[in-house]
PDB file of N, CA, C and O in Angstrom:
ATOM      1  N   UNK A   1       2.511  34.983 -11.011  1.00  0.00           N
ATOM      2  CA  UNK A   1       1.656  34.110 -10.240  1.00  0.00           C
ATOM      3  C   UNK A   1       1.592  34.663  -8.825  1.00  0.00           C
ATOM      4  O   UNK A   1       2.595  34.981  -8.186  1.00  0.00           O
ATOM      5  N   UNK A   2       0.249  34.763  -8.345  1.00  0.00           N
ATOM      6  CA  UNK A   2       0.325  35.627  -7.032  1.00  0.00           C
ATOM      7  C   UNK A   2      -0.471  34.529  -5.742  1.00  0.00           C
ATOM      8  O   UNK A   2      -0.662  34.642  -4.532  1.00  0.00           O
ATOM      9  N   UNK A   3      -0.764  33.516  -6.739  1.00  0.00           N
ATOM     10  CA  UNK A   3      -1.425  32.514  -5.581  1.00  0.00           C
ATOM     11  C   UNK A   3      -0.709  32.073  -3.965  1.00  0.00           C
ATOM     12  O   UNK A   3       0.387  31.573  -3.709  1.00  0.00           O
ATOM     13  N   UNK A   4      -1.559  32.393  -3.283  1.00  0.00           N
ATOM     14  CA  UNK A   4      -0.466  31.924  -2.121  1.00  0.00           C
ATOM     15  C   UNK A   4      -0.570  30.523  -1.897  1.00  0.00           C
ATOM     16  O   UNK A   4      -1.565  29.818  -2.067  1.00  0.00           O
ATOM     17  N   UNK A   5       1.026  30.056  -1.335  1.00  0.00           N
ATOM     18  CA  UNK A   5       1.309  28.672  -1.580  1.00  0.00           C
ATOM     19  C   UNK A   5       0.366  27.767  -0.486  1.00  0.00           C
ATOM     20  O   UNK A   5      -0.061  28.296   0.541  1.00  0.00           O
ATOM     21  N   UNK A   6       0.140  26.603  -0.760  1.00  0.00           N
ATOM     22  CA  UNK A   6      -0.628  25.892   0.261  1.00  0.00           C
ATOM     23  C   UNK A   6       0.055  25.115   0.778  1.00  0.00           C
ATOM     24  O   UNK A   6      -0.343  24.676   1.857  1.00  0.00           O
ATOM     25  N   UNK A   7       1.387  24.612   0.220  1.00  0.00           N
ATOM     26  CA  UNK A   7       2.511  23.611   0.997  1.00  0.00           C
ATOM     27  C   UNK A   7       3.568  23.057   0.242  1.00  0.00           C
ATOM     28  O   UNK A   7       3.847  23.020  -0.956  1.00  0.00           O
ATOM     29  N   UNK A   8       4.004  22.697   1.134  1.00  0.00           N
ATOM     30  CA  UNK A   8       5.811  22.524   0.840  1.00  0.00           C
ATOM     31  C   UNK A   8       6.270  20.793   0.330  1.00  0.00           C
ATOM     32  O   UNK A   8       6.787  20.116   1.219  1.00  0.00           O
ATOM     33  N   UNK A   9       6.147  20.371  -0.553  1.00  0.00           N
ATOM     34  CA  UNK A   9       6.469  19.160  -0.439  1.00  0.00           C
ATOM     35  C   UNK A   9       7.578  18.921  -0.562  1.00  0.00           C
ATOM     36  O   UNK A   9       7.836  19.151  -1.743  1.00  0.00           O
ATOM     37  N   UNK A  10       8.737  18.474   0.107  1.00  0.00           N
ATOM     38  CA  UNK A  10      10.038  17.998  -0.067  1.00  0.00           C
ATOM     39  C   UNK A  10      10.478  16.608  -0.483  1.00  0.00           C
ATOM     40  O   UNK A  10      11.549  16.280  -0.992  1.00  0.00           O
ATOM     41  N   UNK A  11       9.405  15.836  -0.153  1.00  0.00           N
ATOM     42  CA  UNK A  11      10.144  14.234  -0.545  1.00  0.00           C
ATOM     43  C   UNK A  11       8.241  13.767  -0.347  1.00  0.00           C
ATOM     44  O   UNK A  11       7.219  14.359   0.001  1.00  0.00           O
ATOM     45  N   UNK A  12       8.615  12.363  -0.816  1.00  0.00           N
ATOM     46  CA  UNK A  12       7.209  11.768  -0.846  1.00  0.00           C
ATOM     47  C   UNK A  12       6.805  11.797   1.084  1.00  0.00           C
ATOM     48  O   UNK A  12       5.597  11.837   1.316  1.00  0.00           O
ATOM     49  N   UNK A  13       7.364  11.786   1.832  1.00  0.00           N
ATOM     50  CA  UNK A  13       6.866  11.795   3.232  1.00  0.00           C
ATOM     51  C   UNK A  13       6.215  13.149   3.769  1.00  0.00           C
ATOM     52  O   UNK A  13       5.686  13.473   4.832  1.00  0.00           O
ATOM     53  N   UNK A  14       6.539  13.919   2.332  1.00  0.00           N
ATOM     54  CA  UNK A  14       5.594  15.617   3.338  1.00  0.00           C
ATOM     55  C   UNK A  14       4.171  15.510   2.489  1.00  0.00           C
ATOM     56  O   UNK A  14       3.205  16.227   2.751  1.00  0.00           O
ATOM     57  N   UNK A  15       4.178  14.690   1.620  1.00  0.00           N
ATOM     58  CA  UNK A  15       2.352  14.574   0.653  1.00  0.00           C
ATOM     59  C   UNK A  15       1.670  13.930   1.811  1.00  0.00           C
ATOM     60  O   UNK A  15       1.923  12.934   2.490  1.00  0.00           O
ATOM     61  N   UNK A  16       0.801  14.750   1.814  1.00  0.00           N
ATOM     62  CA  UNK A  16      -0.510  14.752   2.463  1.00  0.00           C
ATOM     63  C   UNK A  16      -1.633  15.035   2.226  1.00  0.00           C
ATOM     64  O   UNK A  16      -2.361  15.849   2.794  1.00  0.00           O
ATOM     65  N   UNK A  17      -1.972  13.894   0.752  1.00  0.00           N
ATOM     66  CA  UNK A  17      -3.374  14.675   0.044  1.00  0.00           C
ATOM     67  C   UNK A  17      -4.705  15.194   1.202  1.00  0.00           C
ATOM     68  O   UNK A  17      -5.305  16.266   1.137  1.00  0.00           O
ATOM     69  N   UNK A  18      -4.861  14.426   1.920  1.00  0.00           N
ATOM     70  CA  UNK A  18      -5.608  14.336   2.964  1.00  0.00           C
ATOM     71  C   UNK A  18      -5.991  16.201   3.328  1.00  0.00           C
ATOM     72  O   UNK A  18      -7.082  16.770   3.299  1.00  0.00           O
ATOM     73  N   UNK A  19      -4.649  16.740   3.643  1.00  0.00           N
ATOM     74  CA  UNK A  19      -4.178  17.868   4.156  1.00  0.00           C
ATOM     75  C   UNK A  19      -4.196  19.374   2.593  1.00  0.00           C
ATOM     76  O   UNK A  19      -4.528  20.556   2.685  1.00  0.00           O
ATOM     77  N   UNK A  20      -3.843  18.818   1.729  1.00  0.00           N
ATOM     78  CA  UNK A  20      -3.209  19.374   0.706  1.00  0.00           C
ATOM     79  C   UNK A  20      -4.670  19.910  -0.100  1.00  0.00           C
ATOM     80  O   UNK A  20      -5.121  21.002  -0.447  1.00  0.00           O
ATOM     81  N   UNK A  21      -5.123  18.450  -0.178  1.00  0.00           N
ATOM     82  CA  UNK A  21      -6.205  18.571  -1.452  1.00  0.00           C
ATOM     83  C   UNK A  21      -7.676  18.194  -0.919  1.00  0.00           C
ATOM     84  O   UNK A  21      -8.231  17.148  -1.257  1.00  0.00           O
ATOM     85  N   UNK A  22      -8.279  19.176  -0.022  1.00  0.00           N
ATOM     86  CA  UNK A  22     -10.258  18.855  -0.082  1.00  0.00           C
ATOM     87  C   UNK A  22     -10.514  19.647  -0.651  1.00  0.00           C
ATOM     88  O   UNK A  22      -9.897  20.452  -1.349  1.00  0.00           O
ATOM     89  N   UNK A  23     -12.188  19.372  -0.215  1.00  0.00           N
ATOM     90  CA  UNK A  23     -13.173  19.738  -0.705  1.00  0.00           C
ATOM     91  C   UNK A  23     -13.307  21.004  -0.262  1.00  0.00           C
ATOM     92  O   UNK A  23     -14.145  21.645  -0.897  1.00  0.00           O
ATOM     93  N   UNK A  24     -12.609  21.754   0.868  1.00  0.00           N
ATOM     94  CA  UNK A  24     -13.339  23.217   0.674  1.00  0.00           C
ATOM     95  C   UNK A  24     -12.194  23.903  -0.135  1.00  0.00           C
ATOM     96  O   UNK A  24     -12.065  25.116   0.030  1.00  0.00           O
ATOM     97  N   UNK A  25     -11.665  23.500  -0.672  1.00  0.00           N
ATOM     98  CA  UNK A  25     -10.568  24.517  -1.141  1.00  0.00           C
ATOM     99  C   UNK A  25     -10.592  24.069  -2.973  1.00  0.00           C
ATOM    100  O   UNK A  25     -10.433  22.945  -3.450  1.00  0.00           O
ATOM    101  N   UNK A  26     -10.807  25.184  -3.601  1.00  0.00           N
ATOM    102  CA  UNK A  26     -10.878  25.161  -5.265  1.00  0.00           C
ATOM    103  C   UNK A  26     -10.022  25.376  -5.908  1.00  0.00           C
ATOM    104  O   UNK A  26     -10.282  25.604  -7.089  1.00  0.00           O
ATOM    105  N   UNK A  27      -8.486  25.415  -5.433  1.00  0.00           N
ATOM    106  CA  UNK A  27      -6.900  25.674  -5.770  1.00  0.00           C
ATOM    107  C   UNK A  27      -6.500  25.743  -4.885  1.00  0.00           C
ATOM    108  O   UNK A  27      -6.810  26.300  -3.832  1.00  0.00           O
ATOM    109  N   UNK A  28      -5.262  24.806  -5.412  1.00  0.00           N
ATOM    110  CA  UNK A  28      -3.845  24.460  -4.614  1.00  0.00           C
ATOM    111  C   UNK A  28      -3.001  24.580  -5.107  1.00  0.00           C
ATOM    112  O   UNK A  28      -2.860  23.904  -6.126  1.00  0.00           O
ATOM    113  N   UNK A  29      -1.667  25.723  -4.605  1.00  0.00           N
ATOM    114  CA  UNK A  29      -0.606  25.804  -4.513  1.00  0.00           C
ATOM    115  C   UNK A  29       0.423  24.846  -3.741  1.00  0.00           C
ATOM    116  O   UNK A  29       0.712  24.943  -2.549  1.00  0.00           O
ATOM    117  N   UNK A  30       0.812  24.108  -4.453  1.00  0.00           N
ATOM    118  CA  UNK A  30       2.141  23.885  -3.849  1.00  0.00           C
ATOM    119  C   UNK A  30       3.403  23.554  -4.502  1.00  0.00           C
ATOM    120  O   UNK A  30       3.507  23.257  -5.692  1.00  0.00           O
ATOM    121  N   UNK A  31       4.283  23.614  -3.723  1.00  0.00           N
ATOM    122  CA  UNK A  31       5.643  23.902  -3.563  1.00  0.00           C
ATOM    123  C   UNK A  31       6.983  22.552  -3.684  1.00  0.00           C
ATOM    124  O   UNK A  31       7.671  22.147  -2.747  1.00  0.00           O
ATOM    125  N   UNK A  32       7.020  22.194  -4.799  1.00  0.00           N
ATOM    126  CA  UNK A  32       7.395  20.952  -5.068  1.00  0.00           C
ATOM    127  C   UNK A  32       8.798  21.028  -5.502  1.00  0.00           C
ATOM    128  O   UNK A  32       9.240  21.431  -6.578  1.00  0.00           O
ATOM    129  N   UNK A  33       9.564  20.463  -4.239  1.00  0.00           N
ATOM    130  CA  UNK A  33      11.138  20.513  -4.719  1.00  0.00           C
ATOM    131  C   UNK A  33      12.060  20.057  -6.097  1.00  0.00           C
ATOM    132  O   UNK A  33      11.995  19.029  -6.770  1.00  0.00           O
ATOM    133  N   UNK A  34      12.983  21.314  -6.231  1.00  0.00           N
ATOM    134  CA  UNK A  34      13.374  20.197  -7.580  1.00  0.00           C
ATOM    135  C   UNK A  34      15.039  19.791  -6.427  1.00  0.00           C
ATOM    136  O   UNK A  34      15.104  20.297  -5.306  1.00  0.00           O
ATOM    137  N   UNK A  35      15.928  19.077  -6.834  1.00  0.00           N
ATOM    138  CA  UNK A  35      16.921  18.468  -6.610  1.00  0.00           C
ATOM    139  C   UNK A  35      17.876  19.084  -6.816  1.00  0.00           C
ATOM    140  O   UNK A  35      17.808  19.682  -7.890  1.00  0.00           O
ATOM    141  N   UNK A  36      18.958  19.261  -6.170  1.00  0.00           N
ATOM    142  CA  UNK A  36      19.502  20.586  -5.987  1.00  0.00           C
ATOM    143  C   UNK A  36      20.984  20.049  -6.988  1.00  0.00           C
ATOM    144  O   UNK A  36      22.080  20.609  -6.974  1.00  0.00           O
ATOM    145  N   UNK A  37      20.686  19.101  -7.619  1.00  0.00           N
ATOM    146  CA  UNK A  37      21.775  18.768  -8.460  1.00  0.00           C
ATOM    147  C   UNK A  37      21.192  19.069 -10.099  1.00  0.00           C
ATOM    148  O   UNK A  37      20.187  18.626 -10.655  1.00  0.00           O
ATOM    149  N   UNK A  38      21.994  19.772 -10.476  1.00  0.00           N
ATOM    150  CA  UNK A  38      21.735  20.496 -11.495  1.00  0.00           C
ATOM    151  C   UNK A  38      20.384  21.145 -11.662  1.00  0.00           C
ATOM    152  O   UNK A  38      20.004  21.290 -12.823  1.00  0.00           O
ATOM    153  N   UNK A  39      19.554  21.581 -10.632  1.00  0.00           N
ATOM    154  CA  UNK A  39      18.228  21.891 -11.228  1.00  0.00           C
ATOM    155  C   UNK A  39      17.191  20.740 -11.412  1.00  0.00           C
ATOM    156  O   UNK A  39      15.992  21.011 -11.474  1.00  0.00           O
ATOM    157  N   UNK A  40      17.533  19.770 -11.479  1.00  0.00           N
ATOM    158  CA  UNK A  40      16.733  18.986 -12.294  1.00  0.00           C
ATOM    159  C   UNK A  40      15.298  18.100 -10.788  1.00  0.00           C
ATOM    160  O   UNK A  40      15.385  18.192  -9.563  1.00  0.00           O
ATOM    161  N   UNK A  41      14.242  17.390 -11.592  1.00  0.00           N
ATOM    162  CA  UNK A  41      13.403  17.193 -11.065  1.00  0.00           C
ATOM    163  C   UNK A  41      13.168  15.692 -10.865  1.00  0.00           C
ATOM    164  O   UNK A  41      13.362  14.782 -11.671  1.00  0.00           O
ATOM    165  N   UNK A  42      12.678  15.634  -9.530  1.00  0.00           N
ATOM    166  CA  UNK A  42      12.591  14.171  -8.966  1.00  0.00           C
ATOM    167  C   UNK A  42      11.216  13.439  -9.514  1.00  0.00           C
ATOM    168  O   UNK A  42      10.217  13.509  -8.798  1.00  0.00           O
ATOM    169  N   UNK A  43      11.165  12.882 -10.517  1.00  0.00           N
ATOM    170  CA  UNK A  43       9.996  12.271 -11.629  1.00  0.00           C
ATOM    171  C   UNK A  43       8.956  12.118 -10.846  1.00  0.00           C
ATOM    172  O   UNK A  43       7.781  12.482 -10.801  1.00  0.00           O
ATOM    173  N   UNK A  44       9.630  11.539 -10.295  1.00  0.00           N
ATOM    174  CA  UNK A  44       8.831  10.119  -9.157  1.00  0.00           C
ATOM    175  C   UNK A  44       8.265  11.374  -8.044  1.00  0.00           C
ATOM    176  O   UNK A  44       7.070  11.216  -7.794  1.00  0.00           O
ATOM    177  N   UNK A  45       8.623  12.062  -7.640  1.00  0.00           N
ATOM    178  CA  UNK A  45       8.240  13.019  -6.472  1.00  0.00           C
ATOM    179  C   UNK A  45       7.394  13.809  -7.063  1.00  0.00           C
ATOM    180  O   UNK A  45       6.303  13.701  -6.502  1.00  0.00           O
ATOM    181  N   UNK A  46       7.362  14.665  -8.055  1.00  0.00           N
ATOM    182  CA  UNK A  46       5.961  15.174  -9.198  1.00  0.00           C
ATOM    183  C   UNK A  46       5.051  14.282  -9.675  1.00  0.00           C
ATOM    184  O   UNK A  46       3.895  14.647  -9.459  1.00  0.00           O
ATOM    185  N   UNK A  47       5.165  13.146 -10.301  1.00  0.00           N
ATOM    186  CA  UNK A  47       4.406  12.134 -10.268  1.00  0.00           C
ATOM    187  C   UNK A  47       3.745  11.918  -9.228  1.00  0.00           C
ATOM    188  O   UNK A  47       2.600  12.239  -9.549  1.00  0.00           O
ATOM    189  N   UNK A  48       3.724  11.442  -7.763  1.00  0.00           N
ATOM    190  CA  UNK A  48       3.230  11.204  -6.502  1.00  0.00           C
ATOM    191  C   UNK A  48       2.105  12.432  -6.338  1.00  0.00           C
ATOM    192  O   UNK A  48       0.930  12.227  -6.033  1.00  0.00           O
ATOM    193  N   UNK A  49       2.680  13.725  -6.594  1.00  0.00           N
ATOM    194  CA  UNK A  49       1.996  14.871  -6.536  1.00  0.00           C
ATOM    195  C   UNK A  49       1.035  14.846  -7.298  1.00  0.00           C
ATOM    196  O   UNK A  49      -0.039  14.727  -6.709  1.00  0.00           O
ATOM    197  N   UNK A  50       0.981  14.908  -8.355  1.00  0.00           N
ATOM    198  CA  UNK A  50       0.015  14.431  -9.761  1.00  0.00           C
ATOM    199  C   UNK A  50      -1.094  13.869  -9.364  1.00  0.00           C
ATOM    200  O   UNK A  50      -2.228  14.325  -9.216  1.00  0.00           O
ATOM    201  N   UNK A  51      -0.451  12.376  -9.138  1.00  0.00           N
ATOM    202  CA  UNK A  51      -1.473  11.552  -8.997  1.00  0.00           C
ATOM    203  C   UNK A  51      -2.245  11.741  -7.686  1.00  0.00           C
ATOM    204  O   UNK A  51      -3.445  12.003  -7.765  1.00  0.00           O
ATOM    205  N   UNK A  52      -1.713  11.641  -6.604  1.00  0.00           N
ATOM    206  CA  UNK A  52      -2.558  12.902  -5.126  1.00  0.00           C
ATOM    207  C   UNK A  52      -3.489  13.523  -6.298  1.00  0.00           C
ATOM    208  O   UNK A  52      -4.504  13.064  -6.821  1.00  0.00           O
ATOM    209  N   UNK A  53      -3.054  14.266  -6.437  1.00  0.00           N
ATOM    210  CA  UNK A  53      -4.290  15.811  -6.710  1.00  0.00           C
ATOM    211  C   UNK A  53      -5.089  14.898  -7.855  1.00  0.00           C
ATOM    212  O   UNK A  53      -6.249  14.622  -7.549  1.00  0.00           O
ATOM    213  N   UNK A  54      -4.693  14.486  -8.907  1.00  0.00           N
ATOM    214  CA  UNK A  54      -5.954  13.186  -9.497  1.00  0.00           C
ATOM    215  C   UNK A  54      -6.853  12.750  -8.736  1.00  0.00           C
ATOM    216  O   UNK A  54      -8.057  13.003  -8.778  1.00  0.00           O
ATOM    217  N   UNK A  55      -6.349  12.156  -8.100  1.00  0.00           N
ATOM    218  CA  UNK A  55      -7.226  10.787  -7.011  1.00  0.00           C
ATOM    219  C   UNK A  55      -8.293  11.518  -6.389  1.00  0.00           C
ATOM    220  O   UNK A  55      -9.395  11.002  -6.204  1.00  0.00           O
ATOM    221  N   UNK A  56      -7.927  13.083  -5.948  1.00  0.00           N
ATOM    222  CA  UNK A  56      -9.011  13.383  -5.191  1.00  0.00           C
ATOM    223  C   UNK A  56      -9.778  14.947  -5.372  1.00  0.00           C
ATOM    224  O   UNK A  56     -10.273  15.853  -4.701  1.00  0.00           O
ATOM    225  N   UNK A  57      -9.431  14.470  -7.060  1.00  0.00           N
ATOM    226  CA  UNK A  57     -10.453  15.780  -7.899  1.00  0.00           C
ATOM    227  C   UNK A  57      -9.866  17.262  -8.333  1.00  0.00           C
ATOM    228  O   UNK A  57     -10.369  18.316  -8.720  1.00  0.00           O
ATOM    229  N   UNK A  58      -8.307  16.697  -8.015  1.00  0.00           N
ATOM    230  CA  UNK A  58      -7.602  18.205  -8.614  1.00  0.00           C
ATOM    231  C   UNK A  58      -7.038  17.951  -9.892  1.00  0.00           C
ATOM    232  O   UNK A  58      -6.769  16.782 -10.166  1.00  0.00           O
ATOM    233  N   UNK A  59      -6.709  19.258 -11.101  1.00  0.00           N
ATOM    234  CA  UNK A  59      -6.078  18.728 -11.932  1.00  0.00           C
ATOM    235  C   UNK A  59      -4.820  19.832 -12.505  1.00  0.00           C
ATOM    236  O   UNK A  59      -5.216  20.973 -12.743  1.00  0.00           O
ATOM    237  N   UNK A  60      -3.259  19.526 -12.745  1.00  0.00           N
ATOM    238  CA  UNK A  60      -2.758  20.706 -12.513  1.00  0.00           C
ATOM    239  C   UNK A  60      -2.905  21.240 -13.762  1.00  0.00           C
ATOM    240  O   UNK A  60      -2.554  20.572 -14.734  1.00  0.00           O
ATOM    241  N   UNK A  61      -3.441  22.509 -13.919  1.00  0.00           N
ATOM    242  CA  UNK A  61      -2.883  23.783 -14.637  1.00  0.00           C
ATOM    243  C   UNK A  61      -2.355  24.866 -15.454  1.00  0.00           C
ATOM    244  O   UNK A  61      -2.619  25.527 -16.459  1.00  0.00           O
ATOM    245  N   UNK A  62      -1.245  24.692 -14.291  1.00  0.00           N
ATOM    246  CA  UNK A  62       0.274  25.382 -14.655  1.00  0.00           C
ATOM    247  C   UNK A  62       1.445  25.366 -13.464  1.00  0.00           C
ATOM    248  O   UNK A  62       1.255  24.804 -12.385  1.00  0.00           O
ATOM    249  N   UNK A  63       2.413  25.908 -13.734  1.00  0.00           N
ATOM    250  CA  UNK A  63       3.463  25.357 -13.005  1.00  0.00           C
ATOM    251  C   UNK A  63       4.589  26.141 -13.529  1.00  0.00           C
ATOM    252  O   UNK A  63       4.730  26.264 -14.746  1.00  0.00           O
ATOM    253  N   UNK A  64       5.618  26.825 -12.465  1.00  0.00           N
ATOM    254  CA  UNK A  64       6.641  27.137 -13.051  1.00  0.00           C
ATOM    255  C   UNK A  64       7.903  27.027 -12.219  1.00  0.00           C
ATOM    256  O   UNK A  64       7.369  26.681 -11.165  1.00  0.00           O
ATOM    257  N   UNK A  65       8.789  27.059 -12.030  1.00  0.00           N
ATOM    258  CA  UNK A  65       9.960  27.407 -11.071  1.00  0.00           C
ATOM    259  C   UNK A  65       9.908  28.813 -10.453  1.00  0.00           C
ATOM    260  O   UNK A  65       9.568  29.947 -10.791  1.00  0.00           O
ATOM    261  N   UNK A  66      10.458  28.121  -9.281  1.00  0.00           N
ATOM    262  CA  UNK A  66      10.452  29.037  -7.776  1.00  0.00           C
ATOM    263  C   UNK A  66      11.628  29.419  -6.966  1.00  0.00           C
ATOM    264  O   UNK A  66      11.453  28.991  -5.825  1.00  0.00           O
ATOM    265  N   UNK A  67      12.714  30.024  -7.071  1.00  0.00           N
ATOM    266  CA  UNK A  67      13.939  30.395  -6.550  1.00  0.00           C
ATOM    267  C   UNK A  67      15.021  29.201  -6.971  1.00  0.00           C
ATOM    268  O   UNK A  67      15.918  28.869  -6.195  1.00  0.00           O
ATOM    269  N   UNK A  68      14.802  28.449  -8.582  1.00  0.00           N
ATOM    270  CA  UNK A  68      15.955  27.670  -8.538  1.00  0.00           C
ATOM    271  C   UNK A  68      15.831  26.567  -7.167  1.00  0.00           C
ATOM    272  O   UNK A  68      16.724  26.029  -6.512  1.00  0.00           O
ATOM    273  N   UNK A  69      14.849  26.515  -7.091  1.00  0.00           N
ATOM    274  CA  UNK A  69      14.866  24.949  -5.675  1.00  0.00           C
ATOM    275  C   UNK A  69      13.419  24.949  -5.947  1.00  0.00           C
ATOM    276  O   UNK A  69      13.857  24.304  -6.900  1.00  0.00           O
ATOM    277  N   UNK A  70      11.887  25.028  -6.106  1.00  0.00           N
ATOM    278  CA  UNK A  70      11.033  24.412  -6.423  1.00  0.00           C
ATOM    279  C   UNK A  70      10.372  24.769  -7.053  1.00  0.00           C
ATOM    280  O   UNK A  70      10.161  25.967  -7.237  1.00  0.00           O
ATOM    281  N   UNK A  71       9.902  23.989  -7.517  1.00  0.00           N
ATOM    282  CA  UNK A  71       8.594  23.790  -8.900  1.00  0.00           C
ATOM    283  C   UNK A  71       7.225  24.115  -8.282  1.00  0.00           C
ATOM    284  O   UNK A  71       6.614  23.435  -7.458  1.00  0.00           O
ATOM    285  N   UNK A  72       6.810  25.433  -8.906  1.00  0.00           N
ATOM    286  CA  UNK A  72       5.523  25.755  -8.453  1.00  0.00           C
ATOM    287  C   UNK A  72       4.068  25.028  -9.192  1.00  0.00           C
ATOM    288  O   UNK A  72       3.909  25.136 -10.408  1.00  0.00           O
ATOM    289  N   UNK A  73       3.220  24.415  -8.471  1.00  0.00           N
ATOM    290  CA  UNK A  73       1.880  23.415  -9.391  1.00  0.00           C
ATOM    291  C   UNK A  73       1.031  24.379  -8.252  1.00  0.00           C
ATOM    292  O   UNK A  73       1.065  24.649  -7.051  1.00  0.00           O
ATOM    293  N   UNK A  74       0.059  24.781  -9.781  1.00  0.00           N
ATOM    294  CA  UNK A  74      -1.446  24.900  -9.439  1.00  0.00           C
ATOM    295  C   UNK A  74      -1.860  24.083  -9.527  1.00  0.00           C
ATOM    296  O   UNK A  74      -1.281  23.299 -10.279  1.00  0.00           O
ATOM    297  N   UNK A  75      -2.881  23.698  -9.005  1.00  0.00           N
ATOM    298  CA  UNK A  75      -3.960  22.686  -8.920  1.00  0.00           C
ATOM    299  C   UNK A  75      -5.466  23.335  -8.844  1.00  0.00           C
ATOM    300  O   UNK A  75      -5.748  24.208  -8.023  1.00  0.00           O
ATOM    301  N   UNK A  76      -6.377  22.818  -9.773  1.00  0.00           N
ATOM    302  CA  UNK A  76      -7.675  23.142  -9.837  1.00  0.00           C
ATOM    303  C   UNK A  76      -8.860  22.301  -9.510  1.00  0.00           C
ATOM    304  O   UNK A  76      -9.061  21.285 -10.177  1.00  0.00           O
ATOM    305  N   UNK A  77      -9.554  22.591  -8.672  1.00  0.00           N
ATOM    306  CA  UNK A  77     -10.777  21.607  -8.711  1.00  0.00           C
ATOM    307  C   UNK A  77     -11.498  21.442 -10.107  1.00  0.00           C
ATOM    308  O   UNK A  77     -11.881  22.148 -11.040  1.00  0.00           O
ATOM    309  N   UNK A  78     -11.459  19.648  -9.596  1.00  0.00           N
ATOM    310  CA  UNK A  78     -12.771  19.715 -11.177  1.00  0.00           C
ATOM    311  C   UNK A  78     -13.990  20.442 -10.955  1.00  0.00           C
ATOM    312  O   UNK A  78     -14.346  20.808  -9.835  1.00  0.00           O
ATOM    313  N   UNK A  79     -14.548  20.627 -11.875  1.00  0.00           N
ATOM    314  CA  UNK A  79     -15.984  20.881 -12.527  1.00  0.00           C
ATOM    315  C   UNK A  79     -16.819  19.754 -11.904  1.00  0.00           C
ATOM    316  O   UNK A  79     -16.326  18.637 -12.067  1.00  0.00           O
ATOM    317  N   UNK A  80     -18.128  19.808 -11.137  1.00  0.00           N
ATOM    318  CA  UNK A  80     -18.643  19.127 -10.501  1.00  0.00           C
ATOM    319  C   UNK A  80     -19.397  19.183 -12.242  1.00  0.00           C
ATOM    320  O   UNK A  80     -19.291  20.196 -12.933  1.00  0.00           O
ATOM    321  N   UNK A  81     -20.174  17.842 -12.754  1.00  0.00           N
ATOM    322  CA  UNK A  81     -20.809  18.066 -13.675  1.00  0.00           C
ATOM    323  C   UNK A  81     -22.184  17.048 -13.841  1.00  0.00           C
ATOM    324  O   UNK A  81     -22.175  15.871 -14.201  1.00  0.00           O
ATOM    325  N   UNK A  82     -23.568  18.032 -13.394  1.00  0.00           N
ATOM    326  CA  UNK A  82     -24.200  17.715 -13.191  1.00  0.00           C
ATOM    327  C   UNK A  82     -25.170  16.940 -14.328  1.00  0.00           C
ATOM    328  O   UNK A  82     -26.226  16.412 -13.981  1.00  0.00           O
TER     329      UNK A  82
END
């Protein structure tokens, strides 16, 4: 994956669909922490992400892990469909 990242989300206070997810941009990278206890992932903090990029026309992808600390999500613009 060579996309460059568009942002860092650490906890629900760094989502900023506003910031994260318009209209001039047709993919989004970002950078979604996992929990540094065992690896594992904050439901509720990917969920929040999810639904952001839903709400305002993104849909993710793919996604993989990123140095053992975050979860990488593409995000795609929909298909405008005329």
């Amino acid at each position: 994956m060579s996309e460059q990242i568009s942002g860092v989300v650490e906890s629900p206070d760094d989502l900023d669909p506003a910031e994260f997810f318009n209209t001039n941009r047709d993919q989004v990278v970002l950078a979604v922490r996992i929990t540094p206890v065992f690896g594992t992932l904050d439901l509720n903090l990917v969920m929040a992400v999810v639904d952001a990029a839903n709400e305002t026309g993104f849909a993710l992808v793919r996604e993989q892990p990123l140095r053992d600390e975050y979860l990488l999500c593409v995000f795609d613009a929909y298909e405008d469909q005329d």
